[in-house]
Phi, psi and omega in degrees: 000335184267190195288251183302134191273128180260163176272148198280108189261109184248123173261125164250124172264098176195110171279001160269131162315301195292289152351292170339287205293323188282327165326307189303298181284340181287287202321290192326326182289015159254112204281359230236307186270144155238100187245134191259129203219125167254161177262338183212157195306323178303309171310322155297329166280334174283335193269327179311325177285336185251347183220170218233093183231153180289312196216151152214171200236139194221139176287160159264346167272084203233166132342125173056242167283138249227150158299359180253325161290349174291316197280310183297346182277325174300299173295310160319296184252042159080349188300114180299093165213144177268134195245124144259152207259128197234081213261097180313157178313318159315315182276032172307321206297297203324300199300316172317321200286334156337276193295347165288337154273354152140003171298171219254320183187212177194163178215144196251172196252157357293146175289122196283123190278271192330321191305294215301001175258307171279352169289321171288323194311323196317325204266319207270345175295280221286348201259349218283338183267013131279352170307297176292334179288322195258033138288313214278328177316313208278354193241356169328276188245065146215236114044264247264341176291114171221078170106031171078358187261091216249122149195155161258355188279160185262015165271311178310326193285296179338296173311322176285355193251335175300312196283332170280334172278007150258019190274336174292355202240182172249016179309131185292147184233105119253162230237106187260113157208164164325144164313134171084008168288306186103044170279337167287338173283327177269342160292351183281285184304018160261355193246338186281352202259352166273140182278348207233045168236083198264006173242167178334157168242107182236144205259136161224114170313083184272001209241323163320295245236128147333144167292322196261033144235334160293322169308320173286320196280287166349284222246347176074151179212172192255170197281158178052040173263327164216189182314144183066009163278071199261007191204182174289160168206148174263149180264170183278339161296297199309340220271316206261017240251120201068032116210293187240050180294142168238139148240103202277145184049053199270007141346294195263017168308127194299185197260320167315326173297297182312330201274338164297325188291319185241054118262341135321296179286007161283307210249353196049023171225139169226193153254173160252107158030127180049034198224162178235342194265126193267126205233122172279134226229145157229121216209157159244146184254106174245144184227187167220185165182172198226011169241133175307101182315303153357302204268310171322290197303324160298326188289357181077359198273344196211145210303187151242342147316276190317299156002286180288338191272347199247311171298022193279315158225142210222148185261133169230088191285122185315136153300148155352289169313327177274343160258040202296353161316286206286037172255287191320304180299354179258318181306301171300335161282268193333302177309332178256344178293332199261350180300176201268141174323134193054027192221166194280164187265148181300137185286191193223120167277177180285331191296303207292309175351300175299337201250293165303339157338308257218294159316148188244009112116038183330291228253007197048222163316321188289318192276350181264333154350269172320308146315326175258020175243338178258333162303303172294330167271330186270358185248121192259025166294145184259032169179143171303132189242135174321328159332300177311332198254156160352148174296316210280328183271001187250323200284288164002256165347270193301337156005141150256135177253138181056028156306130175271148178256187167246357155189154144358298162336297168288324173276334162296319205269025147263301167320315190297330185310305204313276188335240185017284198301335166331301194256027142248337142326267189333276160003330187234016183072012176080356155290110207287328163278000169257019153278313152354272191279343183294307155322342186044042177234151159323133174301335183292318199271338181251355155303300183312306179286314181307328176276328119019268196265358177097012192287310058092293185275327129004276211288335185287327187291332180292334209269300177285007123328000000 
């Protein structure tokens, strides 16, 4: 999921010198390994603390504390590593009570180099999208960061070298994308990337507020200009003034409104709701929407004047779906954003990962938020699991993708059949004659539709889920 393959860093715990070394030089000879090898547990533990491995293989007979205070010590303070065991035949009792405490597996001495090759492929498949996840941590607010704004796709870095060449400037910005894109976060980084801006960023909702509140809520209004005006009040232009106004969903600005709004952005002065004295703003104006302004101005809803005064420079910010690189790295900020205080943030298995990979992500950014913010409170798990998510995100995922329909028609009412018989399995424990009679159709007729649509192979991966 990240770019460049890093290598993979594994320690050997083993307190014969010999042992060690030939342990050592065999792992190495896969160019793929960086492997590091100590005689005792303490050591081990100081190299765990300072580098970041995937796996390490520990003798259980070590010098002072034993491999099993090593494995409890691993667990105590959270390090994320997968441990095989390393054991004479005798100490069988031992290596189990090893897994019981959180080891991955074991091995007996002398070591058989096949076993111990296909067990690590095993342990290193299961451990690699943890691996990523604390890569990607270390990469949060460096490489992938701009202005609190995380991405790896490279239309967004585009968009991030656009907002760094305005930033010396006062240029009007608009920000056109879907709900749940994170256009109010990137006007925060259009307002933290200007150098000539020392006053606030203050955000307004045009899509919240009444018309016969809006106006007011702009522009300020003077005391006794209409009922409940018991006093002066400043508007989010005067609020923001030597810096930053947003306007989110300025779409739905009424058509009366608009023409005051660009009369601002022309002259950089208004009054207040009942005021005469004109006041000058020195301010940069960024707005969004989540509707094509273009098309509201053919449609007659928007001026075409404002249109252009709003149009100077414009983001046309990507769905999710188009940035599916960037769902690990967000998944992974949400999960540390939501942990709970003093506690670790939850990892993501690879299964559950793929399965957000595989959604497609309506609601964007807000809804992938959301979702690992309802995984991480509801999960009694030190990591999220394919289990874990929504029914609706295992239908996603399982689909068949690029079946030719005879039309756009047909192919919705084939997702909804699936679904429905889906969700009326499960509902029925998954027996297909008590689907059957729950549906009130012949058996023959939901056999026939289960084969239809693919359901039959659907319900098995789910039911193994």
């Amino acid at each position: 999921m990240s770019g460049e393959p890093r290598p993979t860093r594994i320690l050997v715990v083993e307190d014969n010198d010999l042992a060690r070394r030939q342990l050592q030089q065999l792992l190495q000879a896969n160019p793929q390994f960086h492997v590091d090898a100590v005689g005792d547990a303490e050591k081990a533990l100081r190299a765990l603390e300072a580098e970041s491995y995937s796996l390490v293989l520990t003798d259980l007979r070590l010098p002072g504390n034993d491999g099993l205070d090593l494995i409890r010590t691993l667990q105590q303070r959270r390090i994320p590593v997968t441990v095989i065991v390393m054991t004479a035949f005798g100490s069988i009792d031992d290596a189990v009570q090893a897994i019981r405490m959180g080891a991955y597996d074991f091995l007996t001495k002398p070591i058989d180099i096949e076993n111990l090759r296909l067990l690590m492929e095993r342990a290193l498949r299961e451990r690699s999208l943890q691996d990523e996840v604390a890569y990607l941590r270390t990469q949060l607010q460096t490489q992938f960061s701009f202005h609190n704004v995380l991405s790896k796709n490279p239309r967004m870095h585009a968009i991030f070298e656009l907002i760094n060449n305005v930033g010396h400037t006062n240029t009007t910005v608009l920000i056109e994308g879907e709900t749940g894109t994170g256009k109010e976060q990137l006007a925060r980084a259009i307002h933290q990337g200007s150098t000539n801006r020392s006053g606030p960023l203050v955000a307004v909702n045009c899509a919240a507020l009444p018309e016969t509140l809006l106006e007011s809520e702009l522009f300020g209004h003077e005391k006794g200009s209409f009922t409940n005006a018991v006093g002066q009040r400043k508007g989010r232009f005067e609020m923001a003034n030597k810096g930053t106004i947003f306007l989110d969903e300025v779409g739905d600005v009424p058509a009366p409104m608009q023409a005051k709004l660009l009369r601002v952005l022309q002259e950089r002065r208004f009054e207040r709701v009942g005021g005469t004295e004109s006041i000058e703003v020195d301010v940069r104006v960024v707005t969004a929407t989540n509707r094509s302004l273009q098309r509201l101005v053919k449609k007659g809803i928007f001026r075409e004047d404002l249109y252009y005064r709003l149009n100077v420079v414009r983001i046309d910010l990507p769905p999710l779906r188009e940035r599916t690189e960037d769902i690990p790295l967000l998944a992974t900020h949400f999960a540390q954003k939501h942990a709970p205080p003093g506690s670790p943030p939850k990892q993501i298995s690879a299964d559950a990962m793929q399965i957000l990979l595989s959604y497609r992500w309506p609601g964007n950014i807000r809804e992938l938020e959301n979702i690992i913010e309802r995984l991480v409170a509801v999960s009694d798990k030190d990591y999220i699991s394919e289990e874990d998510l929504p029914l609706e995100f295992h239908f996603a995922q399982l689909e068949p993708q690029g079946t030719p329909t005879d039309s756009l028609f047909e192919d919705a009412t084939n997702t909804f059949e699936r679904n429905f018989i889906l969700r009326a399995l499960e509902k029925c424990g998954w027996n297909v004659t008590g689907t059957a009679e729950y549906l009130g159709i012949p058996l023959s007729t939901l056999k026939y539709k289960m084969d239809k649509l693919d359901v039959r192979q659907i319900a098995k991966r789910l039911r193994g889920a």
